[in-house]
C-alpha positions as CSV (number, residue, x, y, z in Angstrom):
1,X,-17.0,-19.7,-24.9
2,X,-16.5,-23.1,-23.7
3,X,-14.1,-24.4,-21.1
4,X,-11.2,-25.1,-23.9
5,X,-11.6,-21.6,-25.4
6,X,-11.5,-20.0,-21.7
7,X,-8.1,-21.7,-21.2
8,X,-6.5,-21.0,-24.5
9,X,-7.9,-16.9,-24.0
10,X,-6.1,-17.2,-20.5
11,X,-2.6,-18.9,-21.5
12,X,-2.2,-16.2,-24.6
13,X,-3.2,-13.5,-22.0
14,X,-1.1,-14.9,-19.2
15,X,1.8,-15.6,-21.9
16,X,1.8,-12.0,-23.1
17,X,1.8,-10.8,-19.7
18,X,5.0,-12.9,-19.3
19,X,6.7,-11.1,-22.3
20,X,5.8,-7.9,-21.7
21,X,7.5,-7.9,-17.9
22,X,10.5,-9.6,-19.2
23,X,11.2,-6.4,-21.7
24,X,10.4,-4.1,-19.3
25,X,12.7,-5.8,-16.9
26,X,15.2,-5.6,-19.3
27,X,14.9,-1.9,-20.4
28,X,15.3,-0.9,-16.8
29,X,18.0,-3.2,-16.0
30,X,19.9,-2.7,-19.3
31,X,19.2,1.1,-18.8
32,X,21.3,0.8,-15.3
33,X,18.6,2.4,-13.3
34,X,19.6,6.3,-14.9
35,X,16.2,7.4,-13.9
36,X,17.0,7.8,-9.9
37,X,19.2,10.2,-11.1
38,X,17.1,12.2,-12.6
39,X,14.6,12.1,-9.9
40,X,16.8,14.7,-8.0
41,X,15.4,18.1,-8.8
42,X,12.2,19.8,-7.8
43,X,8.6,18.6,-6.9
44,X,6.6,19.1,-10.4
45,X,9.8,16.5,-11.7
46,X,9.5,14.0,-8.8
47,X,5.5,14.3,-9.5
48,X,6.4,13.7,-13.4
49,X,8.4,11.0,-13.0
50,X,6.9,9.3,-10.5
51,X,3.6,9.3,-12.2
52,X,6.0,8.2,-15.6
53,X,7.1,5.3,-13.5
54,X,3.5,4.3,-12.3
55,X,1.9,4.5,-15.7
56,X,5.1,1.8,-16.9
57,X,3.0,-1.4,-17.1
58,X,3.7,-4.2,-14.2
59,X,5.3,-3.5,-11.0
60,X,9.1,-2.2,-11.2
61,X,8.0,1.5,-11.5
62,X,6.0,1.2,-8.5
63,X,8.2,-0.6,-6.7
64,X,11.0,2.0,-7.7
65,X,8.5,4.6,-6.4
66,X,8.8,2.9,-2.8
67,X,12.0,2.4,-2.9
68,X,12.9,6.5,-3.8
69,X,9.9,7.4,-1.3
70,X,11.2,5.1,1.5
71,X,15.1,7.1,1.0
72,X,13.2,10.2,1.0
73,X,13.7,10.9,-2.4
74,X,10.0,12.0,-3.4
75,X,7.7,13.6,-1.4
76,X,4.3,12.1,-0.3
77,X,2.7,13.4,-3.0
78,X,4.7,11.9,-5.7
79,X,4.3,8.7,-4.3
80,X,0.5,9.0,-4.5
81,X,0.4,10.3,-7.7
82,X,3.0,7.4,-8.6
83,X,0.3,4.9,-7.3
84,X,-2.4,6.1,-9.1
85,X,-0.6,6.1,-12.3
86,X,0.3,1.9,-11.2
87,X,-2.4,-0.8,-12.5
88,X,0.1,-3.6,-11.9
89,X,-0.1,-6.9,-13.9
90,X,-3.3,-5.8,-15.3
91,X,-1.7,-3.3,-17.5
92,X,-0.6,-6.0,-19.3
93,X,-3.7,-7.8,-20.0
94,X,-5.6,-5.0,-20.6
95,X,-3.4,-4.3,-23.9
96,X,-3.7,-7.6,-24.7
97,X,-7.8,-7.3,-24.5
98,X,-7.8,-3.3,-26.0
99,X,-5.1,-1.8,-26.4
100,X,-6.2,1.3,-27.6
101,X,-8.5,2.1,-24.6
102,X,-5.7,1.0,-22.4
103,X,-3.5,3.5,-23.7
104,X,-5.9,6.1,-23.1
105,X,-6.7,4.4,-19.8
106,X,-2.6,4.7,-19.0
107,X,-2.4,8.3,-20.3
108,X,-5.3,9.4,-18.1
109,X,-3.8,8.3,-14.9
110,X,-0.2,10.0,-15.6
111,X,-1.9,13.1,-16.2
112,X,-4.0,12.9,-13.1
113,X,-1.1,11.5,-11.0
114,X,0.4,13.8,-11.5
115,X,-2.4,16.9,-10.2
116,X,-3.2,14.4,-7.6
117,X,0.3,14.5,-6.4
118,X,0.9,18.5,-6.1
119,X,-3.3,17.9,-4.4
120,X,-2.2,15.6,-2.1
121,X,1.2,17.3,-1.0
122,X,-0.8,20.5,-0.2
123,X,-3.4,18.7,1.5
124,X,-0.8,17.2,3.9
125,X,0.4,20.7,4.5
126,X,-2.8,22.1,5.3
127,X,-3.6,19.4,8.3
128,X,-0.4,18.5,9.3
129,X,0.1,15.4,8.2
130,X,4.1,14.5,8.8
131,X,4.5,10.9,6.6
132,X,7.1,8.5,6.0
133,X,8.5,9.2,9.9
134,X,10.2,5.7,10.0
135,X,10.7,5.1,6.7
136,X,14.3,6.7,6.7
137,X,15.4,4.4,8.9
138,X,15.2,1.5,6.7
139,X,16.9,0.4,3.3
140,X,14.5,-1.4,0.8
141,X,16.5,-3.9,-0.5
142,X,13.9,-6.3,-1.5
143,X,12.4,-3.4,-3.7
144,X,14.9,-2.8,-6.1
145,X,17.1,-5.2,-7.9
146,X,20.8,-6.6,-7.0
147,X,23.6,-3.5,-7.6
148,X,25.4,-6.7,-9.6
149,X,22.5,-6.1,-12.2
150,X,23.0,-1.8,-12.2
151,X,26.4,-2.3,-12.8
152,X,26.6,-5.1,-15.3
153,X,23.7,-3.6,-17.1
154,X,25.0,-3.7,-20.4
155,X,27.4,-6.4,-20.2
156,X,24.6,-9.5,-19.0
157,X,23.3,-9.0,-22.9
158,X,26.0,-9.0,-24.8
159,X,25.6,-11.1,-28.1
160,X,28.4,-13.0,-26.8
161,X,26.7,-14.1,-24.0
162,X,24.7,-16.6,-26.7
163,X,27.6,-18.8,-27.3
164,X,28.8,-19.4,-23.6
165,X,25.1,-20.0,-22.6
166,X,24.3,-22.9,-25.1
167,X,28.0,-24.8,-24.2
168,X,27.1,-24.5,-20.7
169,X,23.0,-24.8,-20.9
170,X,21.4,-24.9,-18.0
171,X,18.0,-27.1,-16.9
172,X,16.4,-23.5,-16.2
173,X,17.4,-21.8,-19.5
174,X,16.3,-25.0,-21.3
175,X,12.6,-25.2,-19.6
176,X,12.4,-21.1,-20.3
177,X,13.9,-21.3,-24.1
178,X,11.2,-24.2,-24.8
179,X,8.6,-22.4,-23.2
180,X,8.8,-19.2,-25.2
181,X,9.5,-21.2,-28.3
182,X,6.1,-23.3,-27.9
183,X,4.4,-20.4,-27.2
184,X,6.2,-19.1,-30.9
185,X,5.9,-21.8,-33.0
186,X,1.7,-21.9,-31.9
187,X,1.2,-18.7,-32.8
188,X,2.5,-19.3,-35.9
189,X,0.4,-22.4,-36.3
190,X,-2.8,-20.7,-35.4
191,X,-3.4,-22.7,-32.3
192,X,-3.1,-19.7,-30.3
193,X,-4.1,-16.4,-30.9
194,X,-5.2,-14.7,-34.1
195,X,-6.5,-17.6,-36.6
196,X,-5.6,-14.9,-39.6
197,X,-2.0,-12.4,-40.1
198,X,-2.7,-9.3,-38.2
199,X,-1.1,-6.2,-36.4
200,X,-1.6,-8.6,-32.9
201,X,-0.4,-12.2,-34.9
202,X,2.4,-9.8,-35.7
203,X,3.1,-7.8,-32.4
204,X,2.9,-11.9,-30.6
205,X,5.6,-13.2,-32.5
206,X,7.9,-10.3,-33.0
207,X,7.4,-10.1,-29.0
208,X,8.3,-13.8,-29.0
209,X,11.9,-13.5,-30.5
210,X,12.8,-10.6,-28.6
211,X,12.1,-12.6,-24.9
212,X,14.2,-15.7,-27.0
213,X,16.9,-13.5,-26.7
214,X,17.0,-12.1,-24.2
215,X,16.5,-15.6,-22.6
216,X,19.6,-16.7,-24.7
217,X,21.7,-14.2,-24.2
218,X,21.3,-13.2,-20.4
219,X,23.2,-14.3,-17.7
220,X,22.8,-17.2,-14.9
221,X,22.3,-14.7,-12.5
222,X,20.0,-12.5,-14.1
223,X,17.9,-15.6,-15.5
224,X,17.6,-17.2,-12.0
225,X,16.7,-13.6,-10.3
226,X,15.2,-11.6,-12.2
227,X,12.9,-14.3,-14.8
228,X,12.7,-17.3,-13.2
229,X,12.8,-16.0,-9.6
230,X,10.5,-12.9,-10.0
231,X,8.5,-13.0,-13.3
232,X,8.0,-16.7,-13.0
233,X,7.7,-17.8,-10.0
234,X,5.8,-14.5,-8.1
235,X,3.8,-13.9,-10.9
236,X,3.4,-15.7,-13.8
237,X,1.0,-19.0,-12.0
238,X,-1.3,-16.3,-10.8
239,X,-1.9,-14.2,-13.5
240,X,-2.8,-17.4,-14.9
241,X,-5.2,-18.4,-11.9
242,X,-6.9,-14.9,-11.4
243,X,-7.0,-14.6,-15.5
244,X,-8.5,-17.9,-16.0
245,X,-10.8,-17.7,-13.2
246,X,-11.7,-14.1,-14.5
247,X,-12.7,-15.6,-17.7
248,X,-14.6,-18.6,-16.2
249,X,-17.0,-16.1,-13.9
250,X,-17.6,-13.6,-16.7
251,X,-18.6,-16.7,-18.8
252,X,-20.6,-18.5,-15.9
253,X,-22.7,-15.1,-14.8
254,X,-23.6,-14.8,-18.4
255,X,-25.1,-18.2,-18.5
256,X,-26.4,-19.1,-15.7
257,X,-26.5,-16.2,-13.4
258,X,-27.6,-13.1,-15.3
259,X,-24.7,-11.3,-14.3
260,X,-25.6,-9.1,-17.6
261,X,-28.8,-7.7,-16.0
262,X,-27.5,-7.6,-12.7
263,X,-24.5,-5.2,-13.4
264,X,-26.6,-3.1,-15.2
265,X,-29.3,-2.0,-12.5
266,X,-26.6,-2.0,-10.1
267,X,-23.9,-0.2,-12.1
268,X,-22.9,2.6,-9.2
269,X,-22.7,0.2,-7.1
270,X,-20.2,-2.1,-9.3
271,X,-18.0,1.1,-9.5
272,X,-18.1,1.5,-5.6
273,X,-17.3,-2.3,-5.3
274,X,-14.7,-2.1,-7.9
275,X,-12.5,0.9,-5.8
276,X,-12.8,-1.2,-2.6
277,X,-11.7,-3.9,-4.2
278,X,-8.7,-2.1,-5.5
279,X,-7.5,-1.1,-2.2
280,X,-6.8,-4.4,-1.8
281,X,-2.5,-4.5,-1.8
282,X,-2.4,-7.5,-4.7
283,X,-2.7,-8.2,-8.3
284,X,-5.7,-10.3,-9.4
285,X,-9.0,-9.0,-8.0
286,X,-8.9,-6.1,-10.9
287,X,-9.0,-8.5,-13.5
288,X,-12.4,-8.9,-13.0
289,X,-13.5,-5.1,-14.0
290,X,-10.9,-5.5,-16.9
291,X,-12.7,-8.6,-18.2
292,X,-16.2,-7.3,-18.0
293,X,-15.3,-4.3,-20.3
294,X,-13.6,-6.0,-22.4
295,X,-17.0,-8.2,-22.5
296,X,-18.7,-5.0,-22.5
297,X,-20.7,-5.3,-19.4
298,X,-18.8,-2.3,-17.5
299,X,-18.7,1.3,-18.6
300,X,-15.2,3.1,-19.4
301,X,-16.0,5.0,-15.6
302,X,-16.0,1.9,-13.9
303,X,-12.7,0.2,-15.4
304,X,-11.0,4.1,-14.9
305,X,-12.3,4.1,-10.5
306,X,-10.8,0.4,-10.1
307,X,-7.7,1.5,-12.5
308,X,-7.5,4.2,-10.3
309,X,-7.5,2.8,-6.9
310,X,-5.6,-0.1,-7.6
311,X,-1.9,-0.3,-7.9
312,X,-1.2,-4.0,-7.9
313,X,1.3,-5.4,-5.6
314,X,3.1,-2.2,-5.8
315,X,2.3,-1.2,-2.2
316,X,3.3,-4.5,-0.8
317,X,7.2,-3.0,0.3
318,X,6.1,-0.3,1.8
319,X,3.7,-1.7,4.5
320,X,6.5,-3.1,5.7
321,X,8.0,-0.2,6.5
322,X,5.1,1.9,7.5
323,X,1.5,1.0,7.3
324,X,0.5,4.2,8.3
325,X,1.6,5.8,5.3
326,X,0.6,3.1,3.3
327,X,-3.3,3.3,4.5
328,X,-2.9,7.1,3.8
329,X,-2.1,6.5,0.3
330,X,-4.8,4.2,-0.6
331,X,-7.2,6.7,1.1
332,X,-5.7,9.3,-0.9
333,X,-6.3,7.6,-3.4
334,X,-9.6,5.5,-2.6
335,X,-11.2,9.3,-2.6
336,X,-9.8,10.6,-5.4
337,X,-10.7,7.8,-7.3
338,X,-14.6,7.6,-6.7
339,X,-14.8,11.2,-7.3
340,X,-13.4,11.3,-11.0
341,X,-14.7,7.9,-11.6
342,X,-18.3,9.1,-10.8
343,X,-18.3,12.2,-12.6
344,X,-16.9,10.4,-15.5
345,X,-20.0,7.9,-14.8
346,X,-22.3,10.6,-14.5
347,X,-21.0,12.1,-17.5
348,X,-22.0,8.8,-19.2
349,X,-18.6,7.0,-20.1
C-alpha cells in the first residue's frame, strides 16, 4: 500500500466517520433527548440503558452517561458499565474496516456492561466506596447539547427548512454541502471506495444523501454547533491524523520493521499494552489495535481488552468534575478488561 493508497483508505475512513456522527447526532437531537426520561426507574434499567448508550457509536452516549451520572441519575455502576460499552470514534472506523466483527464486538460490550455495572455497584458496597461526592454540586453543561436544540428538535429539520437555507446560504453550509457532495459524486466515480457496486458502494452513497440533507435542511444554529463546531472541528482533523498515521505505521512495521514477527512472540504483551493505552482519556491511540486486526496481525482478544478499556473522549467531562471518580472508573474497568480479554486470549480468539 503505497503512500497514495494510505491517504485515500484514511479520507473514506475519516469521511465515514464524519457521516455516521452527523446521523447519530441527529437521531438524538431530532428524538428530543426522550431517553433521560426513561432512565428514571430501577438499577438493572439505568445498567441497560447506560450500557445501550455506551455501545451507540461516537461519543454523545457517553457523554449523556456523564452528564446523568454527574445529576445523580445513575449509580456508579451504570456509569462503568456505560464506559465499557463506549469505544468512541473508533466505533466508526471499525464498521467501516468489518463491520460484522464490530457488531459482535459492540454486542459483547453491552452485554458485559451491563454485569460489570451490577459487579461494580456491589463491589463499591462491600468496601465502602462513596463516589461522585462533588459531583452534585455541579451542572454539566458542556456535556449535553443547547436546551434550544431539545426543544426545537423536530422543527430544525423540517423540509421547509431547504428553501430558506439556499436564499440565505451561508459560507459554512456551502463549504459543508460541497464537501459531502465531493465525497458523493467520488464514490460514484470509483475514486474512492469500492471500484465495483456492492453492499458498502451502496451503504456510502445512500449515507451520503442522508448527511446532504440534513446539511440542507438544518438550521444556522444547529449547523454552526452541533456539525461544524463539534463534529468538525473537535473531531473530524484528527480522526484523520490518528487514522492516517495508523495506516502509515501498520504499513511501515510491515516493511521495514517486522512488526508482523514481533507482535506475534510478544502477543500478551500487545494485549497488556493495548488496555494501558486505552486508559488513556482520548480518541486516537485505539486505532492502532483496530488497524492491526483488520490487517490481521492482532487476535479478536486483543481488539476486545483495548475495546474494553477504552472509551474515547467520553471521560473527558467528568474529570472535571471529579478525578477521583474518574480514575476509579478506568480501574474498574482497566481490571475487568485484562481479565475477560485474557481468558478470551487464552481461549484462543
Amino acid at each position: 500500500m503505497e503512500i497514495l493508497d494510505i491517504f485515500k483508505h484514511a479520507v473514506m475512513i475519516t469521511v465515514f466517520v464524519f457521516v455516521m456522527m452527523l446521523l447519530v447526532d441527529f437521531i438524538d437531537t431530532a428524538s428530543k433527548r426522550r431517553m433521560t426520561d426513561i432512565m428514571q426507574g430501577g438499577l438493572w434499567r439505568q445498567y441497560t440503558l447506560a450500557s445501550f448508550l455506551g455501545s451507540t457509536p461516537g461519543c454523545l452516549g457517553a457523554f449523556m452517561n456523564v452528564s446523568l451520572y454527574v445529576h445523580g441519575i445513575i449509580s456508579f455502576g451504570a456509569i462503568v458499565g456505560g464506559m465499557i460499552a463506549t469505544s468512541g470514534d473508533e466505533a466508526f472506523v471499525m464498521l467501516a474496516q468489518f463491520p460484522g466483527t464490530a457488531l459482535v464486538l459492540f454486542g459483547l460490550l453491552f452485554f458485559l456492561g451491563i454485569f460489570f455495572a451490577w459487579v461494580s455497584d456491589k463491589v463499591i458496597g462491600i468496601i465502602g466506596i462513596v463516589p461522585c461526592e462533588s459531583c452534585l454540586e455541579h451542572q454539566c453543561d458542556q456535556c449535553v447539547p443547547g436546551e434550544e436544540d431539545w426543544v426545537n428538535g423536530g422543527e430544525i429539520f423540517k423540509p421547509a427548512n431547504i428553501i430558506q437555507n439556499v436564499q440565505s446560504l451561508s459560507f459554512t453550509r456551502f463549504l459543508l454541502l460541497a464537501f459531502i457532495g465531493s465525497f458523493l459524486v467520488l464514490v460514484l466515480v470509483g475514486t474512492l471506495g469500492p471500484t465495483h457496486w456492492d453492499w458498502k458502494r451502496t451503504t456510502f452513497i445512500g449515507l451520503s444523501v442522508c448527511s446532504l440533507y440534513i446539511a440542507a435542511v438544518c438550521s444556522e444554529h444547529y449547523l454552526h454547533v452541533h456539525i461544524w463546531d463539534h463534529i468538525i472541528k473537535k473531531h473530524l482533523f484528527r480522526v484523520f491524523l490518528w487514522t492516517f498515521g495508523a495506516l502509515f505505521f501498520v504499513h511501515w512495521g510491515l516493511a521495514f520493521w517486522n512488526l508482523d514477527a514481533f507482535i506475534r512472540e510478544h502477543m500478551m504483551w500487545v494485549l497488556l499494552i493495548g488496555a494501558l493505552i486505552g486508559m488513556v482519556p482520548e480518541s486516537g491511540p485505539h486505532l492502532i489495535f483496530v488497524m492491526m486486526y483488520a490487517q490481521g496481525l492482532v487476535p479478536f482478544s486483543v481488539l476486545f481488552t483495548a475495546s474494553f478499556v477504552q472509551d474515547g473522549h467520553g471521560m473527558l467531562p467528568l474529570l472535571s468534575y471529579s478525578i477521583k471518580d474518574s480514575i476509579l472508573i478506568k480501574v474498574f474497568n482497566l481490571a475487568f478488561g485484562i481479565a475477560i480479554g485474557a481468558a478470551l486470549f487464552g481461549l484462543g480468539f
